[in-house]
C-alpha positions as CSV (number, residue, x, y, z in Angstrom):
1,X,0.0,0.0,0.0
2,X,1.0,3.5,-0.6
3,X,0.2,4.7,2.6
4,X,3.0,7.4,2.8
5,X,0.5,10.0,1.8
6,X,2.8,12.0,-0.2
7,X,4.9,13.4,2.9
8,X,8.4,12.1,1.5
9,X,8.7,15.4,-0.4
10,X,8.5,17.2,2.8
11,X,10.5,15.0,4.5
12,X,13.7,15.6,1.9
13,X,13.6,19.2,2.4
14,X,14.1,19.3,5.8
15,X,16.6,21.6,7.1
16,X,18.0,22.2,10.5
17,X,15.8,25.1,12.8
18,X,16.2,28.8,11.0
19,X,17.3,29.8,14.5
20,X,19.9,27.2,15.4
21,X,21.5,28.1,12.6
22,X,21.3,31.7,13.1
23,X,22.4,31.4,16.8
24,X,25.4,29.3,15.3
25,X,26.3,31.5,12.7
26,X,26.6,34.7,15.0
27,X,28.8,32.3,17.5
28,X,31.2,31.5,15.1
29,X,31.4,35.1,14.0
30,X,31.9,36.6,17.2
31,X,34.7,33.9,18.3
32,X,36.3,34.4,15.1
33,X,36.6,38.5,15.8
34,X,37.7,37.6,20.0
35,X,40.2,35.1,19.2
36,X,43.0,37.6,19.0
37,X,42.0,39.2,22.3
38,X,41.8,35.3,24.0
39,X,45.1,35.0,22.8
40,X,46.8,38.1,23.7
41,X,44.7,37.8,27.2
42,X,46.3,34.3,27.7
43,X,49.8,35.4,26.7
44,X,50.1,38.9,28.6
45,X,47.6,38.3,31.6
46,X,48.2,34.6,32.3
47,X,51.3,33.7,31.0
48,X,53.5,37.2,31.3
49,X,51.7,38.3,34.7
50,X,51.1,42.0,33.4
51,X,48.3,43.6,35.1
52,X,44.7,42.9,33.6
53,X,43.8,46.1,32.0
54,X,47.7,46.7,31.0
55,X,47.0,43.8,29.1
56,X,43.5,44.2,28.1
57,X,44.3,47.6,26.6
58,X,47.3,46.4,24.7
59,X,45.3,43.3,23.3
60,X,42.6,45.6,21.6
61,X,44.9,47.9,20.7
62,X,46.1,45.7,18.4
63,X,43.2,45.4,16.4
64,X,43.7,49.5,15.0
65,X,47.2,49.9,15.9
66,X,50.6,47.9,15.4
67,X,52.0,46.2,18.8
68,X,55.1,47.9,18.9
69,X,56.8,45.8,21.7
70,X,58.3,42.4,21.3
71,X,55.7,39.8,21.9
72,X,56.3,37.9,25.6
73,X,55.4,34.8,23.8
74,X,53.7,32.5,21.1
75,X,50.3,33.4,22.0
76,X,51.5,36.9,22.1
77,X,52.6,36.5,19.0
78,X,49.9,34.9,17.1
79,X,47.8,37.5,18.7
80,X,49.2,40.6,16.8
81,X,49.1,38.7,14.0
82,X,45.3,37.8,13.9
83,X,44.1,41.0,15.2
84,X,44.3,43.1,12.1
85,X,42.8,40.3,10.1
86,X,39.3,40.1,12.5
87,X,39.7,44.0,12.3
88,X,39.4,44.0,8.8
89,X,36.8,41.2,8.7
90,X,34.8,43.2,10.4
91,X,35.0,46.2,8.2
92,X,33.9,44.4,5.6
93,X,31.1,43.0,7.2
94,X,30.1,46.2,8.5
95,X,30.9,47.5,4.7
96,X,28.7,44.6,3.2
97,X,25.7,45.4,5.5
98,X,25.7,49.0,4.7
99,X,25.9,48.2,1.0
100,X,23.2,45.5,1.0
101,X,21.1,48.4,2.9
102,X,21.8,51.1,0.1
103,X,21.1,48.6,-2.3
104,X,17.6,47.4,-0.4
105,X,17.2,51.2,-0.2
106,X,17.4,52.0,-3.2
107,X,15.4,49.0,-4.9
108,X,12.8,50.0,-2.6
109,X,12.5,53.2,-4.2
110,X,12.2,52.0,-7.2
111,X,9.7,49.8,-6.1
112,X,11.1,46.3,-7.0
113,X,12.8,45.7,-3.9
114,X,12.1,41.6,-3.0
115,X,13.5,40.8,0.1
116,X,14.0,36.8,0.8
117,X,14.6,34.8,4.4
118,X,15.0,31.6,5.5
119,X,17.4,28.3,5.4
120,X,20.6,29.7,3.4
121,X,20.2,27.3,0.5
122,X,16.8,27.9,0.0
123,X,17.1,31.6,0.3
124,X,20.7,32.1,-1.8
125,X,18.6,30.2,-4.3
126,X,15.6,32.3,-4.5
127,X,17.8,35.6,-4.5
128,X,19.7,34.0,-7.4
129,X,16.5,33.4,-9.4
130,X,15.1,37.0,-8.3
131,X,18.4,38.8,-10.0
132,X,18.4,42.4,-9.7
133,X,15.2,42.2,-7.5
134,X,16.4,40.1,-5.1
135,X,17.9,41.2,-1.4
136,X,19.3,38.2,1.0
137,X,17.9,38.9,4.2
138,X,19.6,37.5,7.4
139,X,19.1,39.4,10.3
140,X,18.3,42.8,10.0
141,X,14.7,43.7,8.4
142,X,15.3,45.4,5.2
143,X,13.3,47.8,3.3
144,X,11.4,46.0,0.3
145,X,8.2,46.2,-1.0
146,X,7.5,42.5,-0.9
147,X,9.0,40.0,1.6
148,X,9.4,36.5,0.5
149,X,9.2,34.1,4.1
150,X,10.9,30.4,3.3
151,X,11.2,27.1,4.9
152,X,9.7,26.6,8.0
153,X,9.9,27.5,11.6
154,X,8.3,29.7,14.2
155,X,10.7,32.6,13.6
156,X,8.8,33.2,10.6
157,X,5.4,33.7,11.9
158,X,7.4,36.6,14.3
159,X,9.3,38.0,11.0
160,X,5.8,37.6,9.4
161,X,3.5,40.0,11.9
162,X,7.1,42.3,12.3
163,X,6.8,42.9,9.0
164,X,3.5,44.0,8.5
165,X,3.8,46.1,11.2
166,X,6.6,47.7,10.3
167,X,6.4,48.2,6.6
168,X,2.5,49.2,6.1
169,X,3.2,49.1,2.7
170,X,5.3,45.7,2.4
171,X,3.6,42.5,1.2
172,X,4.5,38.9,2.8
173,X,4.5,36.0,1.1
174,X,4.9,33.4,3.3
175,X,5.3,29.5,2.9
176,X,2.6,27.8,4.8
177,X,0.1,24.8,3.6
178,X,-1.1,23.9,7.0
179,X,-3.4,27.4,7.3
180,X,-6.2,29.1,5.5
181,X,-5.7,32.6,3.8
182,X,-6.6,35.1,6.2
183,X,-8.1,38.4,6.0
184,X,-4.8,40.5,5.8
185,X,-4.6,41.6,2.4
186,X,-0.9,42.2,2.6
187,X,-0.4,38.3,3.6
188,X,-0.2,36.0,1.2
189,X,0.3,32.3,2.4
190,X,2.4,30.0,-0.2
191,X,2.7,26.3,-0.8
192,X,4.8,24.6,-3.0
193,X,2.4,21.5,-3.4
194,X,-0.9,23.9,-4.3
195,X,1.4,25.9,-6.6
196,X,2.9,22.7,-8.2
197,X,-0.9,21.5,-8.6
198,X,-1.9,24.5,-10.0
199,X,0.8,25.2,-12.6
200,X,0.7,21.4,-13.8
201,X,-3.1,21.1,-15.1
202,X,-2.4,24.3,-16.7
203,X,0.7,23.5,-18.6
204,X,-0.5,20.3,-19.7
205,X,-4.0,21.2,-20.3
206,X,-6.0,18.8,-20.7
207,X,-8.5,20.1,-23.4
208,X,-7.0,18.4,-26.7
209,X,-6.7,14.7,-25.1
210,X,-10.1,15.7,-23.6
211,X,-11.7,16.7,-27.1
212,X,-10.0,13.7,-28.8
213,X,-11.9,10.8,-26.4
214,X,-15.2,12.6,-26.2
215,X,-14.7,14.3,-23.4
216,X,-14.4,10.9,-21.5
217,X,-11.3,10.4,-19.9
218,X,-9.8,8.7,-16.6
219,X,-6.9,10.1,-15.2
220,X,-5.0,7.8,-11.8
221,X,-3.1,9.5,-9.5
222,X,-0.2,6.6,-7.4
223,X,-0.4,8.0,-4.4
224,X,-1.8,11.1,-2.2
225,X,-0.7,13.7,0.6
226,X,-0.6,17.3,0.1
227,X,0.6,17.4,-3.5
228,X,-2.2,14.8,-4.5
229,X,-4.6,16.6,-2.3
230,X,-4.1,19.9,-4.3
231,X,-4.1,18.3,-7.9
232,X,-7.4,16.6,-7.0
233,X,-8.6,20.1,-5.9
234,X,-7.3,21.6,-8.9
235,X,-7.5,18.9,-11.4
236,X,-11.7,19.7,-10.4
237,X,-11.4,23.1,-11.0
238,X,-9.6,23.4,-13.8
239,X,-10.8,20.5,-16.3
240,X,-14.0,21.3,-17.3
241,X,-13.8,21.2,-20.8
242,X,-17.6,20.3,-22.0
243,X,-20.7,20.5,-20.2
244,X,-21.6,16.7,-20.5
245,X,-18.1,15.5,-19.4
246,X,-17.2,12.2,-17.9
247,X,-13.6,12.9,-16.2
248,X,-12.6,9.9,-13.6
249,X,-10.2,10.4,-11.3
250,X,-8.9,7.4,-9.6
251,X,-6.8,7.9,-6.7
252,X,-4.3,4.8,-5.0
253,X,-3.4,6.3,-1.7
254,X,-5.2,7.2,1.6
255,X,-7.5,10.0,1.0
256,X,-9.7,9.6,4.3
257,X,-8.9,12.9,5.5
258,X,-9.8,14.5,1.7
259,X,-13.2,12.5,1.7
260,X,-14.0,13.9,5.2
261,X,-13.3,17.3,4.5
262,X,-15.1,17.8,1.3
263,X,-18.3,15.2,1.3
264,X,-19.6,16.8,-1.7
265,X,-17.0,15.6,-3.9
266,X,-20.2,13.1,-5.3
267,X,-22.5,16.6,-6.6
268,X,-19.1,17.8,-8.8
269,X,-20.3,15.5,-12.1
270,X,-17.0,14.0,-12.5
271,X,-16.4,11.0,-10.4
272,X,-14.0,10.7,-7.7
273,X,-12.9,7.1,-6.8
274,X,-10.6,6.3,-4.2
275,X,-9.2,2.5,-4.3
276,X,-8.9,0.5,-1.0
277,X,-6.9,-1.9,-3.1
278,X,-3.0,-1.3,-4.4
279,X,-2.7,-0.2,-7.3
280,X,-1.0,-3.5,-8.9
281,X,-4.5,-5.0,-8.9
282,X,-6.1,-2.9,-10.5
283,X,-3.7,-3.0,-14.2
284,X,-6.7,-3.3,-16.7
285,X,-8.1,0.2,-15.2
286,X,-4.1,1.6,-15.4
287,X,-4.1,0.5,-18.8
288,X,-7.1,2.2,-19.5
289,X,-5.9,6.0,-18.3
290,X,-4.7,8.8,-20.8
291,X,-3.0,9.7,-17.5
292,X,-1.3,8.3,-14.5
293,X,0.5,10.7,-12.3
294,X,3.2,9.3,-10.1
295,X,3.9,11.2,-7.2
296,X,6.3,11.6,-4.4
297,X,6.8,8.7,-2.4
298,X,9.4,6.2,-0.7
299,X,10.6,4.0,-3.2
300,X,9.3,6.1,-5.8
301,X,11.5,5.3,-8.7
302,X,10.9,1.3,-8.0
303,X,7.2,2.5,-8.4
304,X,7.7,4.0,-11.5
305,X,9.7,1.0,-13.0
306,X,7.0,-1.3,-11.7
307,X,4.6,0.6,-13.5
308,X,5.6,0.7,-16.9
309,X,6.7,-2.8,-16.7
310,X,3.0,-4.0,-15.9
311,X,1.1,-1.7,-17.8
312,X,2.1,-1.4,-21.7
313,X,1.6,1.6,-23.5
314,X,1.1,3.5,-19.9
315,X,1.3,7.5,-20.1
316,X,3.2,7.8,-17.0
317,X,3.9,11.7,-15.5
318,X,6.4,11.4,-12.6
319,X,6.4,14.4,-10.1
320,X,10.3,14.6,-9.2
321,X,11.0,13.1,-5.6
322,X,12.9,10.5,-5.4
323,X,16.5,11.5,-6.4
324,X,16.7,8.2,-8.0
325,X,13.9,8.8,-10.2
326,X,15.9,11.4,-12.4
327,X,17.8,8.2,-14.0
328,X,14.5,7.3,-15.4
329,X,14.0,10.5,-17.5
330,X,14.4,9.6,-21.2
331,X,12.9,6.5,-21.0
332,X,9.9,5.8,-23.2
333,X,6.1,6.4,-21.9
334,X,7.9,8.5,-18.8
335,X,7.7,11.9,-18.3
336,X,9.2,13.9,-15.9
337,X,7.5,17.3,-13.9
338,X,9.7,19.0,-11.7
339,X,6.9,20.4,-9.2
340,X,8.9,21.7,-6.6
341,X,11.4,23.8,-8.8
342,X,8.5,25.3,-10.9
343,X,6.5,26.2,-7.7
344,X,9.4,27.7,-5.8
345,X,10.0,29.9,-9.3
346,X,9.6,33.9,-7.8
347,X,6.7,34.5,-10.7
348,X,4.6,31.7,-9.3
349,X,5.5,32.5,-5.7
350,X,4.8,36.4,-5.7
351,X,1.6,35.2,-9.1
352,X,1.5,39.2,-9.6
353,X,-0.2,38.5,-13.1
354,X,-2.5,36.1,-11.1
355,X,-3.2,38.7,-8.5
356,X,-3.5,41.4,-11.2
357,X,-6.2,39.3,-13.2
358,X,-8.1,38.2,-9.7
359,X,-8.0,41.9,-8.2
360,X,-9.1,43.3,-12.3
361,X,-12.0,40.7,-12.4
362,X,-13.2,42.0,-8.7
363,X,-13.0,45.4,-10.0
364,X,-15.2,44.9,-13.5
365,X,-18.0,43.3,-10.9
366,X,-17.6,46.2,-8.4
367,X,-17.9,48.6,-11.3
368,X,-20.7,46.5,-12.6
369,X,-22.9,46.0,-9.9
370,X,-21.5,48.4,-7.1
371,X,-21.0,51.6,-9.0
372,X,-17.7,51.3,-8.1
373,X,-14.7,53.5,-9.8
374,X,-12.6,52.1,-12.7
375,X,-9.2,53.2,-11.0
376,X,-5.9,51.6,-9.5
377,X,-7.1,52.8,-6.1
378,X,-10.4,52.0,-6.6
379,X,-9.1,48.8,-7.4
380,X,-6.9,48.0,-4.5
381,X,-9.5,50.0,-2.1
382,X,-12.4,46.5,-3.5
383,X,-10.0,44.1,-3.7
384,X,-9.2,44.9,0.5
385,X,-12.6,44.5,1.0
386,X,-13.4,41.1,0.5
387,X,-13.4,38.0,2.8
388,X,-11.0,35.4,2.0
389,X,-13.6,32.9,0.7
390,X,-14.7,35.6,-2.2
391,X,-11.1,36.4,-2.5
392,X,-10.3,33.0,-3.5
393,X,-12.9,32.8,-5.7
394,X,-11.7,35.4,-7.9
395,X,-8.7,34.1,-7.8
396,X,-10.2,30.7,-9.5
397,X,-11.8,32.4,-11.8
398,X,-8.5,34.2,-12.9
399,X,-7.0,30.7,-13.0
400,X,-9.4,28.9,-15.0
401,X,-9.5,31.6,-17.4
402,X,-6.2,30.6,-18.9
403,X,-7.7,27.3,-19.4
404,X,-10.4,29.1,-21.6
405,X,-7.9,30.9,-23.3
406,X,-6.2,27.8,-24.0
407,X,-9.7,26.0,-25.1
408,X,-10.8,28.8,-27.6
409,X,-7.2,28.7,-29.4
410,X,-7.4,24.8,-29.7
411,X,-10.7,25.5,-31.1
412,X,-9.2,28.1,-33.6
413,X,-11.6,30.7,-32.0
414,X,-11.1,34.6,-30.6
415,X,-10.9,35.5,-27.3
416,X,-12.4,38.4,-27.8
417,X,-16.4,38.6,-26.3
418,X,-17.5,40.4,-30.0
419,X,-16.1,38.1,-32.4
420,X,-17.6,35.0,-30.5
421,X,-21.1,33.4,-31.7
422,X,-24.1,33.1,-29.2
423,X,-23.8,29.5,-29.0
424,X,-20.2,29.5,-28.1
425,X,-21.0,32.3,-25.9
426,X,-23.6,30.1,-23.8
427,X,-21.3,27.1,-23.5
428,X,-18.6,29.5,-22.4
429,X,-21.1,30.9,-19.8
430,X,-22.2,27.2,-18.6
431,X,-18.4,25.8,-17.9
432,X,-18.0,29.1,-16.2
433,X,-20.9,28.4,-13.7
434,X,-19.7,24.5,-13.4
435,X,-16.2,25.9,-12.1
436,X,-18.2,28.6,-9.8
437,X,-20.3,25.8,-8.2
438,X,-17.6,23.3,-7.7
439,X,-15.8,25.9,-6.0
440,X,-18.6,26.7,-3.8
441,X,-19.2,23.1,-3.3
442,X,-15.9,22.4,-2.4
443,X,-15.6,25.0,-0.1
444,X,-18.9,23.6,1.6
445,X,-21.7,25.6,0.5
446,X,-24.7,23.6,-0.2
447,X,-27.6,24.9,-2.4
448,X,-31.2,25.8,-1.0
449,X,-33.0,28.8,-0.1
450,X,-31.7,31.5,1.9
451,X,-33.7,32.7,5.6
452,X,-32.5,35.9,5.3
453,X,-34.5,36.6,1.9
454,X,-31.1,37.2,-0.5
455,X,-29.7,34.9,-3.2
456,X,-26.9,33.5,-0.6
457,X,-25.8,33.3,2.9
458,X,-22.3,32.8,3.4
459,X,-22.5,32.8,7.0
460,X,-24.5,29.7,6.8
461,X,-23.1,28.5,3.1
462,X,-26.6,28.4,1.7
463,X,-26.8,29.4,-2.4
464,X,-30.2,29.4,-4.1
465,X,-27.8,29.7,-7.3
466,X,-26.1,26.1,-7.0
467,X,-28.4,24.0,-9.5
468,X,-27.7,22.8,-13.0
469,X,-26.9,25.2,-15.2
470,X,-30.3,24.4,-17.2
471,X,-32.3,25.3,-14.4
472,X,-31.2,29.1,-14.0
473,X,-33.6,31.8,-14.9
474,X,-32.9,33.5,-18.2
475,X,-31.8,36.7,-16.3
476,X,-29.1,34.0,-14.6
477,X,-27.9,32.6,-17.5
478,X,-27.8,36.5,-18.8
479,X,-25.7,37.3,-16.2
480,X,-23.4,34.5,-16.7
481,X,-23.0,35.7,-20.3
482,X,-22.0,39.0,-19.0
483,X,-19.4,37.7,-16.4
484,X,-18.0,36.3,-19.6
485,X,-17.7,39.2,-21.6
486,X,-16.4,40.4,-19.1
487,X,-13.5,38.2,-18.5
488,X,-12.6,38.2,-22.0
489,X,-11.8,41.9,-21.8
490,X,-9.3,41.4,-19.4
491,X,-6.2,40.7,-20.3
């Protein structure tokens, strides 16, 4: 069984505590800098008997001025030698954190300024990516306009609130998966295995494979955990290709917890299996997926070999975990996704063109329905407004609209609202509300009829609106058509 639930990813990145390793480093630092004065302590207080502050104000004279005396003895000796090298040392140290300030400084007046902490791998390798953008943050807070919080830890949650407190006009992006999004604008919460999820079903739509089989298709996923837990999520969202659409997902892994969480999974249209049994006895079904995803796991690249040795003809998609499983690459019916490098990637960590889409769709509707201003601060003033739930969902809707994109240029047609037939227009409109109720509905919002008279209660998750597409009202449907024509204005 492959009950290791996808946590072997995690488990490889681990790094020793942020702090630890801070502590240590400042340690080392500070012994380095004292071990002239140790020495010239030991050689002139201990070992030459001159009086303690005789020798304690020759020892640091020696780190600005030349010991003009012959030394007493070795240590003496040593001493003088060492002290204008830490002297130096920490000049440039001192130099190199003023610089790295002037540069912060400056970047944030420019207002590109991305300052990145956390474990010194992770965050030398971000910085690297950021180029010119990028500031390595250690200790000191620098000035930025958007913070970039890695690895994990409880120091960052302190960095996290320091920083929006300090900078009111610094954004955080931190990397958390175990938390919702709250209602801090300024906080946006990261994590690899959503971002992986997300960028995988839209790089290799589905829409083509989908059109070619009907719009029938069964897609496994060999084993679970976080990752498998968000491309389930996202794999819903995002593949809905034709209203009368038949996609299986069958998952070999535990997904108790999943099931638990979102019982509605059964009201989505496209079924949702999970398999009690291993996935070696169920090879006809294998055989009969356009897609198996293989995903991080111990002993994954035995898995993988296993796999296309039983099933012939298998379209296997690896998601890189196992080290081992990079000597596989090349071989035929394999192909490898490197999730974890593609998520960490700044443009899909900071998503500014996701953002920019989400807060530009919020804005239409405000200026639509609220009488709202079409302005940047107008913009940013609605987009601060909403509750995280809403905020997400404008965020779907900016994500599945480069999966429409993507559809109407497979289908050879504009993306622009005018040059698009009614017809096309309408089935636009009904995938459109089939990715709007399976948002709801996996967020837990059940359909019926509001007590407090309206169209919805989100205190109580209650939408009259959540019923087949055929069964809206014309002025629904109308409205639908709208949101779409709206969307394909945006850019």
């Amino acid at each position: 069984r492959q009950d290791h639930s996808g946590h072997h990813d995690r488990a490889v990145r681990l790094r020793r505590p942020a702090t630890a390793e801070k502590y240590l480093r400042r340690a080392g630092r500070a012994l380095l800098f004292l071990t002239p004065l140790l020495l010239g302590m030991a050689g002139l207080w201990l070992l030459d008997g001159q009086p303690f502050l005789d020798a304690l104000f020759c020892c640091v004279s020696m780190y600005v001025l030349n010991y003009g005396d012959a030394p007493a003895n070795l240590l003496v000796e040593l001493a003088r030698w060492l002290a204008p090298v830490a002297a130096a040392g920490g000049v440039l140290m001192a130099l190199r954190t003023v610089r790295e300030q002037a540069k912060g400084f400056l970047r944030y007046l420019r207002g590109d300024g991305v300052a990145v902490y956390g474990p010194e791998e992770e965050r030398q390798r971000m910085v690297e990516r950021l180029g010119a953008r990028g500031m390595e943050g250690r200790e000191d807070l620098l000035p930025a306009r958007q913070y970039i919080l890695l690895g994990e830890g409880e120091e960052r949650f302190a960095l996290c609130r320091r920083i929006l407190q300090e900078r009111p006009d610094g954004e955080v992006f931190l990397q958390c998966g175990d938390i919702p999004q709250g209602s801090q604008p300024r906080l946006h919460l990261f994590c690899p295995e959503e971002a992986g999820a997300r960028l995988y079903w839209k790089e290799r739509c589905l829409y083509q494979s989908s059109a070619r089989h009907e719009h029938r298709l069964k897609i496994a996923l060999v084993g679970f955990g976080p990752l498998g837990e968000h491309l389930l999520y996202y794999g819903l969202l995002d593949n809905i290709f034709h209203p009368a659409q038949r996609i299986e997902y069958h998952i070999f892994g535990s997904g108790a917890r999943f099931r638990a969480v979102h019982p509605q999974l059964d009201q989505l249209g496209d079924p949702v299996v999970f398999h009690d049994e291993p996935w070696w006895e169920s090879l006809a079904l294998l055989g009969q997926c356009q897609r198996t995803l293989l995903l991080p796991q111990e002993g994954q690249a035995a898995i993988a070999r296993d796999l296309l040795l039983a099933v012939p003809g298998l379209s296997l998609e690896v998601f890189a975990g196992d080290a081992a499983v990079s000597l596989l690459e090349g071989r035929e019916g394999l192909t490898l996704y490197p999730w974890l490098d593609r998520a960490l990637e700044p443009e899909n960590i900071l998503r500014d063109r996701l953002f920019a889409q989400a807060k530009d769709i919020n804005l239409r509707y405000a200026c639509l329905y609220a009488g709202a201003e079409d302005t940047p601060a107008a913009r940013e003033a609605e987009w601060r407004k909403l509750d995280p739930f809403t905020r997400g969902s404008n965020i779907s809707c900016a994500d599945y609209h480069d999966i429409r994109r993507m559809m109407l240029s497979a289908m050879g047609l504009s993306a622009q609202a005018q040059q698009l037939d009614e017809e096309t227009m309408d089935l636009l409109a009904h995938l459109e509300h089939i990715r709007w109720s399976r948002y709801h509905l996996l967020n837990n919002w059940r359909q019926g009829q509001p007590e407090n008279g309206r169209r919805k209660d989100p205190a109580a998750r209650i939408h009259a609106d959540l019923v087949p597409y055929g069964e809206l009202d014309q002025g629904e449907k109308e409205k639908d058509r709208e949101n779409i024509r709206l969307l394909l204005s945006i850019q």
